[in-house]
N, CA, C and O atoms as CSV, one atom per row, in Angstrom:
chain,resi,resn,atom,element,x,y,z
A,1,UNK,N,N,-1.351,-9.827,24.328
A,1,UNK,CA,C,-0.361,-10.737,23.760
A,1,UNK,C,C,-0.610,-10.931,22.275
A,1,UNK,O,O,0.302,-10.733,21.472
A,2,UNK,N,N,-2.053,-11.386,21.813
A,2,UNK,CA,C,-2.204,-11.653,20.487
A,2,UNK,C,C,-2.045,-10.326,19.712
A,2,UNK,O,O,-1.891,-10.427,18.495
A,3,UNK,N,N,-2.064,-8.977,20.318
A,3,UNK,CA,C,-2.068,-7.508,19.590
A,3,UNK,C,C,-0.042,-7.859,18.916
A,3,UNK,O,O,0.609,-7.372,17.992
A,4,UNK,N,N,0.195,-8.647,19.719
A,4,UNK,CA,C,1.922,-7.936,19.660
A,4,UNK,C,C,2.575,-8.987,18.235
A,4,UNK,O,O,3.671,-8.774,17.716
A,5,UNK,N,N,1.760,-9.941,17.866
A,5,UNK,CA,C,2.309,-11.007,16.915
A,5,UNK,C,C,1.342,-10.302,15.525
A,5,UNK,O,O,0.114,-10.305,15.600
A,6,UNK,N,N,2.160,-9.643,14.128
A,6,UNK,CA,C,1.667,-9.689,13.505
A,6,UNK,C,C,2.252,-10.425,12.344
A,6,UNK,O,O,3.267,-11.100,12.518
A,7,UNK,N,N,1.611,-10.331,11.024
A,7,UNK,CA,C,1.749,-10.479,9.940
A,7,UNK,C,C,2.451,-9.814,8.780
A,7,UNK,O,O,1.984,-9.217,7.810
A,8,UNK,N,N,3.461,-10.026,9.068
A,8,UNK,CA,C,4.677,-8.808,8.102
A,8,UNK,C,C,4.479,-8.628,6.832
A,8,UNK,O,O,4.565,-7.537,6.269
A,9,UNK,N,N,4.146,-9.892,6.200
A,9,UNK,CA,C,4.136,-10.180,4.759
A,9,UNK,C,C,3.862,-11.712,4.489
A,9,UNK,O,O,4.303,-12.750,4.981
A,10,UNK,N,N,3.109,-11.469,3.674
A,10,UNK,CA,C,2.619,-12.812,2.612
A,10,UNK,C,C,2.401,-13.077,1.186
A,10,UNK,O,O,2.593,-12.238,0.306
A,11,UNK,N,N,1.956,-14.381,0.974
A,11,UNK,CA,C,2.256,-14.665,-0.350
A,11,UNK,C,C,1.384,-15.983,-0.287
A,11,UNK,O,O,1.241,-16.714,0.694
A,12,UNK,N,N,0.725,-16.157,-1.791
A,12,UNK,CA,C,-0.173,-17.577,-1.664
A,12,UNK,C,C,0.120,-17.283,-3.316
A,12,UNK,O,O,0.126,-16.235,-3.962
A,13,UNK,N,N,0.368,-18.759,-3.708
A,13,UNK,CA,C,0.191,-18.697,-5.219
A,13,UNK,C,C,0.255,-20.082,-5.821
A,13,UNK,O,O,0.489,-21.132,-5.223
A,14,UNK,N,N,0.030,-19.921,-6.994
A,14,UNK,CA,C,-0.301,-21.541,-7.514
A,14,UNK,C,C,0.947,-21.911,-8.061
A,14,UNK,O,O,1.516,-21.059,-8.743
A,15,UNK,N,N,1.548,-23.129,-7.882
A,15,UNK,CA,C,2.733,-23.933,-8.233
A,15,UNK,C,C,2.082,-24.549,-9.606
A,15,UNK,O,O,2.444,-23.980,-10.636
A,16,UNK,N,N,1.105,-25.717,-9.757
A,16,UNK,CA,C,0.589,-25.855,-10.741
A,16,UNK,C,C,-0.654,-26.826,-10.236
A,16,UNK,O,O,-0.837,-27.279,-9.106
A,17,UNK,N,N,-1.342,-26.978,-11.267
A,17,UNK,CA,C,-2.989,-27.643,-11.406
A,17,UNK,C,C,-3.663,-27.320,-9.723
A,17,UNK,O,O,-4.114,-26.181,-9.603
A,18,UNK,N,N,-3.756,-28.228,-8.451
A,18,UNK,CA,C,-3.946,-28.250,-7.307
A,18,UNK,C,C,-3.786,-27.398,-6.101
A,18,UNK,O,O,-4.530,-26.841,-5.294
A,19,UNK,N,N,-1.745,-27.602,-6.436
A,19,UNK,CA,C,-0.857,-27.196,-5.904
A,19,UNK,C,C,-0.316,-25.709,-5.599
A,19,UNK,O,O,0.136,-24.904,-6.414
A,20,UNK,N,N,-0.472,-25.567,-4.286
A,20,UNK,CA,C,-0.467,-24.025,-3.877
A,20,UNK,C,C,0.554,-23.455,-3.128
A,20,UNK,O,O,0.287,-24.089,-2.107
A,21,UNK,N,N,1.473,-22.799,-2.811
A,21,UNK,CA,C,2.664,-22.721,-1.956
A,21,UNK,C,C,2.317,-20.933,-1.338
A,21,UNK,O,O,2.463,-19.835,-1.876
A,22,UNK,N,N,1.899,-21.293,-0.213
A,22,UNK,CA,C,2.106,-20.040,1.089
A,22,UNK,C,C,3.182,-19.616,1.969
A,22,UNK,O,O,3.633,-20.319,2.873
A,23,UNK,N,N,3.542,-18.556,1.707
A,23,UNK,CA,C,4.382,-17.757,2.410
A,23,UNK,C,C,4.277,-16.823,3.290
A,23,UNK,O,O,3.589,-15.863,2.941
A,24,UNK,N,N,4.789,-16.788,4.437
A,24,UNK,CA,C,4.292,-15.601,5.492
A,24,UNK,C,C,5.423,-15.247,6.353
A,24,UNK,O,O,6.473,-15.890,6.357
A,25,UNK,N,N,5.209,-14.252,7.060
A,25,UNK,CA,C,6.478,-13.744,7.883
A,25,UNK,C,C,5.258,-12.957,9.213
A,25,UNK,O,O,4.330,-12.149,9.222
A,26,UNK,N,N,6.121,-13.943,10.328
A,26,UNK,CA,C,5.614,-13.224,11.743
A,26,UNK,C,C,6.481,-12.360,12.348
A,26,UNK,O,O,7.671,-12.642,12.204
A,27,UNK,N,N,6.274,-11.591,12.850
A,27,UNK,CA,C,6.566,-10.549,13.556
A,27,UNK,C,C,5.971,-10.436,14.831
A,27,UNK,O,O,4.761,-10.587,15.004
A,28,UNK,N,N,6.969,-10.115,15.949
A,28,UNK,CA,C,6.532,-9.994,17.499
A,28,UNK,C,C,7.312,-8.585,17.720
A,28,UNK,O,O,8.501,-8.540,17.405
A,29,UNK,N,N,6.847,-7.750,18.108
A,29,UNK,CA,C,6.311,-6.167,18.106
A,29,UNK,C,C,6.271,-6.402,19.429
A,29,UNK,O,O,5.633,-5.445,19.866
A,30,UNK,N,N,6.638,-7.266,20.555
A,30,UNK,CA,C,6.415,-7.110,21.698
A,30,UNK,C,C,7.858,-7.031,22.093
A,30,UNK,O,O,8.740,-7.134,21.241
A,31,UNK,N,N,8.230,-6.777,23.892
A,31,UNK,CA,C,9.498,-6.493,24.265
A,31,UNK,C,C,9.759,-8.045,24.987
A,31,UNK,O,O,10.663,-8.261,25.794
A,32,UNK,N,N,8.992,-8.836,24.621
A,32,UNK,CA,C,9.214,-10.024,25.292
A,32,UNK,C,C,8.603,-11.060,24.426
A,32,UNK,O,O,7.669,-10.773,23.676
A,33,UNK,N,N,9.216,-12.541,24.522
A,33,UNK,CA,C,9.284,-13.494,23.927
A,33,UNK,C,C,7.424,-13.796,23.679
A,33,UNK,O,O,6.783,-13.253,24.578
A,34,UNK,N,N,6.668,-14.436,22.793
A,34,UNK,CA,C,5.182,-14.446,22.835
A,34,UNK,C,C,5.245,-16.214,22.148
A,34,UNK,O,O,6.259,-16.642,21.597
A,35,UNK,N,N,4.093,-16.970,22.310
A,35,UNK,CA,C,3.923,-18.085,22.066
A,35,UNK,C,C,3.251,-17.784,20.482
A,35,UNK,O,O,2.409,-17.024,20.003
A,36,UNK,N,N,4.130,-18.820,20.019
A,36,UNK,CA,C,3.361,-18.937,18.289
A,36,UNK,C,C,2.356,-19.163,17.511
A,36,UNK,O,O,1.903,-20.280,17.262
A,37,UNK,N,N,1.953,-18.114,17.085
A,37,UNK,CA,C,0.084,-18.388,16.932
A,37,UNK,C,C,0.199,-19.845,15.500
A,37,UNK,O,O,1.138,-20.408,14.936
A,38,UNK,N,N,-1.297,-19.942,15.424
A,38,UNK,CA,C,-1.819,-20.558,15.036
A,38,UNK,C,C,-2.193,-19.712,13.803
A,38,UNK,O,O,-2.049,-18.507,14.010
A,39,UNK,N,N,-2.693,-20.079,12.413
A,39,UNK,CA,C,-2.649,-19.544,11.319
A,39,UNK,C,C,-3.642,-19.693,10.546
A,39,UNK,O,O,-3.725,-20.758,9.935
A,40,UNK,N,N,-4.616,-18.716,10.371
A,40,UNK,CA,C,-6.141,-19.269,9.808
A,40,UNK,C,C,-5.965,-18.594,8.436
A,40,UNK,O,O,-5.706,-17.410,8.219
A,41,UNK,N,N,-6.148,-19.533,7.608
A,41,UNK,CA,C,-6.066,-19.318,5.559
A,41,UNK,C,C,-7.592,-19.186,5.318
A,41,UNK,O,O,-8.455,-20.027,5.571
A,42,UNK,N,N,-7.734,-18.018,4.805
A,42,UNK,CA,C,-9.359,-18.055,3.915
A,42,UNK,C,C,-8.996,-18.057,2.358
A,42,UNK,O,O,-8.426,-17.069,1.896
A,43,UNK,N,N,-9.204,-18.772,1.817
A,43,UNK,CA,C,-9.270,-18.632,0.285
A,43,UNK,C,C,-10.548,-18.182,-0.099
A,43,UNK,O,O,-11.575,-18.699,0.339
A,44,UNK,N,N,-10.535,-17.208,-0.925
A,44,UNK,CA,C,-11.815,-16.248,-1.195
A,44,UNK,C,C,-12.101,-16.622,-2.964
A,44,UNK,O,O,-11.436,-17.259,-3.781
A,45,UNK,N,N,-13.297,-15.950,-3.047
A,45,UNK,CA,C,-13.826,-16.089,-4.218
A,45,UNK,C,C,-13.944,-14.666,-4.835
A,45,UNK,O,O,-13.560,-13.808,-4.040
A,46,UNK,N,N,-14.476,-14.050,-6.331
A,46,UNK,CA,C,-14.051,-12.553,-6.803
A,46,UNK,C,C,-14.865,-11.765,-6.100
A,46,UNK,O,O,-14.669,-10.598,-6.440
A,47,UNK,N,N,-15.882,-11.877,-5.085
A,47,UNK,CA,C,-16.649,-11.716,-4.475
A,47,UNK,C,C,-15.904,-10.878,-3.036
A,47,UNK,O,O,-16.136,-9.746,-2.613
A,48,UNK,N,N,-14.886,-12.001,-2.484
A,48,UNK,CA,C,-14.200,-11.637,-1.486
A,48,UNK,C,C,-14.991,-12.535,-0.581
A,48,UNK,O,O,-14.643,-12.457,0.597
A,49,UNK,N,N,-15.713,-13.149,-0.773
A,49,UNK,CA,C,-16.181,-14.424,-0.083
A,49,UNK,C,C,-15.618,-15.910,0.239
A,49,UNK,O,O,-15.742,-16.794,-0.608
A,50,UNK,N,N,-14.811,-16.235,1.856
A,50,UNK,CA,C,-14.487,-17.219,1.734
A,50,UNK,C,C,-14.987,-18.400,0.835
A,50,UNK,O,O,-16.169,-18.478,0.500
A,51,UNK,N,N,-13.948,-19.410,0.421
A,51,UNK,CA,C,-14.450,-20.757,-0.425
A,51,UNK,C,C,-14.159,-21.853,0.633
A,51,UNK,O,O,-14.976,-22.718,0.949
A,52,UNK,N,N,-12.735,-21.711,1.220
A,52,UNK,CA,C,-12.330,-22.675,1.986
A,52,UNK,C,C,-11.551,-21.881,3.469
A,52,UNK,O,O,-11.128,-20.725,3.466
A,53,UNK,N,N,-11.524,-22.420,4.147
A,53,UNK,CA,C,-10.842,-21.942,5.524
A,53,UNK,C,C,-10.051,-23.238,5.971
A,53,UNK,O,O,-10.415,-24.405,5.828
A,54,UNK,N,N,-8.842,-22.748,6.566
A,54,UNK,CA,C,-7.829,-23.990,7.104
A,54,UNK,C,C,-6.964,-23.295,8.268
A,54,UNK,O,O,-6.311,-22.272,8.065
A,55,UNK,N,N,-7.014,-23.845,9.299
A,55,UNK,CA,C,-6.488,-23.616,10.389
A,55,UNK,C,C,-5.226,-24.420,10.107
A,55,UNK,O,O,-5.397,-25.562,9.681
A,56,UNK,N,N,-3.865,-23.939,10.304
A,56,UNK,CA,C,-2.483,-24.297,10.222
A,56,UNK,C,C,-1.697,-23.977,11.291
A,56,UNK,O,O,-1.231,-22.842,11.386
A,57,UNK,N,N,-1.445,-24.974,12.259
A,57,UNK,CA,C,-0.624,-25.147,13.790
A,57,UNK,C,C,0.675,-24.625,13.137
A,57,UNK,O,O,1.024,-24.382,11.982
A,58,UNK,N,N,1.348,-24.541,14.578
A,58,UNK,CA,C,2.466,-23.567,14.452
A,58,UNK,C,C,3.329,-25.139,13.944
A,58,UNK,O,O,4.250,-24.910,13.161
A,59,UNK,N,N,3.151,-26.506,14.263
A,59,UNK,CA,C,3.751,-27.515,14.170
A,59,UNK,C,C,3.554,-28.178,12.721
A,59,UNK,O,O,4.165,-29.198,12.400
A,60,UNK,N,N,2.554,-27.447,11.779
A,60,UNK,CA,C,2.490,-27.800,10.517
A,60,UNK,C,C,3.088,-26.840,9.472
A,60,UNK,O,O,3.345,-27.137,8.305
A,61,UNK,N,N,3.291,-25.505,10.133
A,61,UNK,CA,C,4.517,-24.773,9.196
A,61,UNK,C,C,5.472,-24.706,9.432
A,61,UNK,O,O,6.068,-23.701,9.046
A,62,UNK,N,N,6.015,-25.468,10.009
A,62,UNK,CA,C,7.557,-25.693,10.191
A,62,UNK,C,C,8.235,-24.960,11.475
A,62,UNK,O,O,9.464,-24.928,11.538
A,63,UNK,N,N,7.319,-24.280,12.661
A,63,UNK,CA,C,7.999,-23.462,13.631
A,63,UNK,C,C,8.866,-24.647,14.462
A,63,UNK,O,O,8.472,-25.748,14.848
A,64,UNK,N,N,9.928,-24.142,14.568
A,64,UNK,CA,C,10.960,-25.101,15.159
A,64,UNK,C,C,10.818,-24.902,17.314
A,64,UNK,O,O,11.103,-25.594,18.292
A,65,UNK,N,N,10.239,-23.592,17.056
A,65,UNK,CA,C,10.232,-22.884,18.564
A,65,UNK,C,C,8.917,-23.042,19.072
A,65,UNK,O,O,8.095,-23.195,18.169
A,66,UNK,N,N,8.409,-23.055,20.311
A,66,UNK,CA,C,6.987,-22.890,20.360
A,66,UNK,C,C,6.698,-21.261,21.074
A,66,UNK,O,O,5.567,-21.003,21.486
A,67,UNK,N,N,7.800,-20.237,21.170
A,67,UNK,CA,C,7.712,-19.089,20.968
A,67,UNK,C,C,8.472,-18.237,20.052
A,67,UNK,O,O,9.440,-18.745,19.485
A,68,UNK,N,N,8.113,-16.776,19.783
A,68,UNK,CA,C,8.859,-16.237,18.744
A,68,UNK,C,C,9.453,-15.040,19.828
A,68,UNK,O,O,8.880,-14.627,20.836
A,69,UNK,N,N,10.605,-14.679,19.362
A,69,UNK,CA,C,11.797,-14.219,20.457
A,69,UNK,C,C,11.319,-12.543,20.006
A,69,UNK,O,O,10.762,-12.218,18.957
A,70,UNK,N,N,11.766,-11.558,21.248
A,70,UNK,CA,C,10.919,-10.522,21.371
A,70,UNK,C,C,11.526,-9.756,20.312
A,70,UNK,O,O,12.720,-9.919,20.062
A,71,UNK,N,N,10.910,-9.039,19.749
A,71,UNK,CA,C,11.419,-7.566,18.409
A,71,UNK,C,C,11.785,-8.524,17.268
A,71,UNK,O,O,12.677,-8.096,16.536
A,72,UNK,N,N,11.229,-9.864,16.926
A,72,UNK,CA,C,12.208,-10.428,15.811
A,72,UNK,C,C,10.751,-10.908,15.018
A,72,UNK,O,O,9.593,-10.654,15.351
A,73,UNK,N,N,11.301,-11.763,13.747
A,73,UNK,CA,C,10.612,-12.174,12.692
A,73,UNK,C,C,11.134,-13.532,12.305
A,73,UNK,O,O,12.278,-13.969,12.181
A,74,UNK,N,N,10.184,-13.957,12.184
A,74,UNK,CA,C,9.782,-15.941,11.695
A,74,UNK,C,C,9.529,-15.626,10.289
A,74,UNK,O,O,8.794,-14.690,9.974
A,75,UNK,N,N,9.971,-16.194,9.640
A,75,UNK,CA,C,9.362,-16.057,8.090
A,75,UNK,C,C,9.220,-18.012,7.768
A,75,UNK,O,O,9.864,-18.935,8.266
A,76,UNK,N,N,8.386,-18.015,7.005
A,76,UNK,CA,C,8.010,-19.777,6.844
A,76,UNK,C,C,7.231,-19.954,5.182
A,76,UNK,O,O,6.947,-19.073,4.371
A,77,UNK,N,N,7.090,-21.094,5.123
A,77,UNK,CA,C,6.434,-21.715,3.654
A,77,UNK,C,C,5.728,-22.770,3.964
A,77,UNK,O,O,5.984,-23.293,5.048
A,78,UNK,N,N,4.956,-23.201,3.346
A,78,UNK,CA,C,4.022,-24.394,3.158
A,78,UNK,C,C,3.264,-24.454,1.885
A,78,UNK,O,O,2.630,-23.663,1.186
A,79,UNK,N,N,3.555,-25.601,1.864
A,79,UNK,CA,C,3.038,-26.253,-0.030
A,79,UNK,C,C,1.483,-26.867,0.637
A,79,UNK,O,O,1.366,-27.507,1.682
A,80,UNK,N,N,0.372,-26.456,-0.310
A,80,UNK,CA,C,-0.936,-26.923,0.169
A,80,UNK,C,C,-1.689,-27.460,-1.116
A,80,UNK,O,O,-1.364,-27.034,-2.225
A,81,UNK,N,N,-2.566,-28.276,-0.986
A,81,UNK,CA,C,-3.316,-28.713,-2.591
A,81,UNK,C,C,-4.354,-28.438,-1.803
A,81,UNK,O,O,-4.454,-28.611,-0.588
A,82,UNK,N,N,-5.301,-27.895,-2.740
A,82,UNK,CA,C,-6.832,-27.616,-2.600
A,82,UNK,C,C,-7.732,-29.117,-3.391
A,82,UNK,O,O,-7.333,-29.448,-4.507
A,83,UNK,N,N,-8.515,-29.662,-2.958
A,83,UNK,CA,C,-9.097,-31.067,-3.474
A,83,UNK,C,C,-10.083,-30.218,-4.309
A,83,UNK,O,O,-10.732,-29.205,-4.051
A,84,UNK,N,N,-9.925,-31.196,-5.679
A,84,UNK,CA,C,-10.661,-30.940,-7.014
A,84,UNK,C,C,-11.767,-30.726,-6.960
A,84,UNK,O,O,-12.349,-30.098,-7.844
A,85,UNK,N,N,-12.246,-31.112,-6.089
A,85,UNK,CA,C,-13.981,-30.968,-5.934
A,85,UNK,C,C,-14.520,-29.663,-5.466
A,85,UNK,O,O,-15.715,-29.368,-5.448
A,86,UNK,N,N,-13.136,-28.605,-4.937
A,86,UNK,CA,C,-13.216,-27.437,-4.360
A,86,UNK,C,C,-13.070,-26.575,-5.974
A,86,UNK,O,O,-12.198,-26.968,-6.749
A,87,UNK,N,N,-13.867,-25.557,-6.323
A,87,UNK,CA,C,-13.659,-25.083,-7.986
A,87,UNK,C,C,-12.930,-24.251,-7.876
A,87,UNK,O,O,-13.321,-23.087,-7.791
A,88,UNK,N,N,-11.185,-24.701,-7.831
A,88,UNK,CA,C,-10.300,-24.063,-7.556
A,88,UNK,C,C,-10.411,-22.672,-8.496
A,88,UNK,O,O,-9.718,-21.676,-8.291
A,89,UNK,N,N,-11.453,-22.796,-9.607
A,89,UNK,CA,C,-11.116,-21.429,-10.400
A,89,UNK,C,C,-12.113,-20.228,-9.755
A,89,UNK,O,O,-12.353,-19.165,-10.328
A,90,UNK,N,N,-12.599,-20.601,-8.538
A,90,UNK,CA,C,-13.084,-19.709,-7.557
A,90,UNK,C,C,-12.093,-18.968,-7.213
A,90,UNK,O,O,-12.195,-17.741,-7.233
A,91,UNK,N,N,-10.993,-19.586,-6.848
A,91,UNK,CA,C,-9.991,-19.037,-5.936
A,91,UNK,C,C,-9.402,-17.996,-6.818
A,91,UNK,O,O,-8.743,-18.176,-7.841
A,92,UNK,N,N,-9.861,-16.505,-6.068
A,92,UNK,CA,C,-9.247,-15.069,-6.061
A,92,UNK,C,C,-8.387,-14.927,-5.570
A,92,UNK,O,O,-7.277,-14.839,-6.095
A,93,UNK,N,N,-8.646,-14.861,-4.391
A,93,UNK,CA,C,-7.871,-13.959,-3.431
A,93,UNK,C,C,-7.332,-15.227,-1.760
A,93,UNK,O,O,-7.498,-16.392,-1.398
A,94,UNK,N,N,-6.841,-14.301,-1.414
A,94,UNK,CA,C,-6.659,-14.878,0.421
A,94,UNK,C,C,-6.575,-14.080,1.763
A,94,UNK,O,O,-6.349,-12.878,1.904
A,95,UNK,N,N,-6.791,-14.955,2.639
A,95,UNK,CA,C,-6.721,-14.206,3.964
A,95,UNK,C,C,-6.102,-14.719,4.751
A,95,UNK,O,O,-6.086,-15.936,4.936
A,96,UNK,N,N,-5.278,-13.645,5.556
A,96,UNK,CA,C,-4.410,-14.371,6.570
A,96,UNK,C,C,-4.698,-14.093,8.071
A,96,UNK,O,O,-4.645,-12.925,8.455
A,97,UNK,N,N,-4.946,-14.910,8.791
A,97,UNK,CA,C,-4.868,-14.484,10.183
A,97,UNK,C,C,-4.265,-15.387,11.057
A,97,UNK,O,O,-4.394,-16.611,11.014
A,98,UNK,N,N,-3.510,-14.655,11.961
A,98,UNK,CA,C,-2.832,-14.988,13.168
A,98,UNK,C,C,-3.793,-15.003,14.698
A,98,UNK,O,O,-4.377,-14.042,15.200
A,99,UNK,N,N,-3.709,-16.669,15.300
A,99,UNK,CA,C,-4.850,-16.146,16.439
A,99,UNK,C,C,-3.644,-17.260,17.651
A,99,UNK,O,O,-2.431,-17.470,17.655
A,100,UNK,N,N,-4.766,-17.702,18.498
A,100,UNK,CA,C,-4.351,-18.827,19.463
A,100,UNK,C,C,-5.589,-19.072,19.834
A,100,UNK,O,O,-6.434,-18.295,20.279
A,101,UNK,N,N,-5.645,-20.206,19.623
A,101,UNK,CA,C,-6.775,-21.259,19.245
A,101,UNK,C,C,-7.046,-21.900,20.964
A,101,UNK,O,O,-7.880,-22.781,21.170
């Protein structure tokens, strides 16, 4: 089940100072309807070393469904602030993963 939900495309970028806005698109590659994963963010350092990790429910990016319908694509957004104390000028890169928690 978790093989059939992937990750089509993404996007993480800075809005300004804090403020971060993520974009992603799911995809179900299966012939039948699959339950909506759960969404694990690594923000990395130039290293490629996580800084921060955040688990994001299907109910905090906006999935309206609690499955995604078979052969189709979810695309979604979420605005995130990283807290100052995190040295946001660490932040390189990102990681996306799709699981069920």
């Amino acid at each position: 089940e978790g093989e059939s939900i992937v990750i089509d495309s993404s996007s993480f970028s800075r809005v300004r100072g804090d403020d971060y806005r993520l974009g992603f698109a799911l995809k179900n590659t299966a012939p039948i309807d699959i339950a909506m994963p759960a969404i694990e963010l690594s923000l990395t350092d130039p290293q490629d070393e996580p800084v921060i990790r955040r688990v994001i429910l299907p109910s905090e990016f906006g999935a309206r469904s609690a499955a995604l319908a078979s052969a189709s694509v979810w695309t979604g957004s979420l605005a995130l602030t990283v807290q100052p104390e995190v040295a946001t000028q660490r932040i390189t890169g990102y990681r996306l993963l799709a699981f069920y928690p």
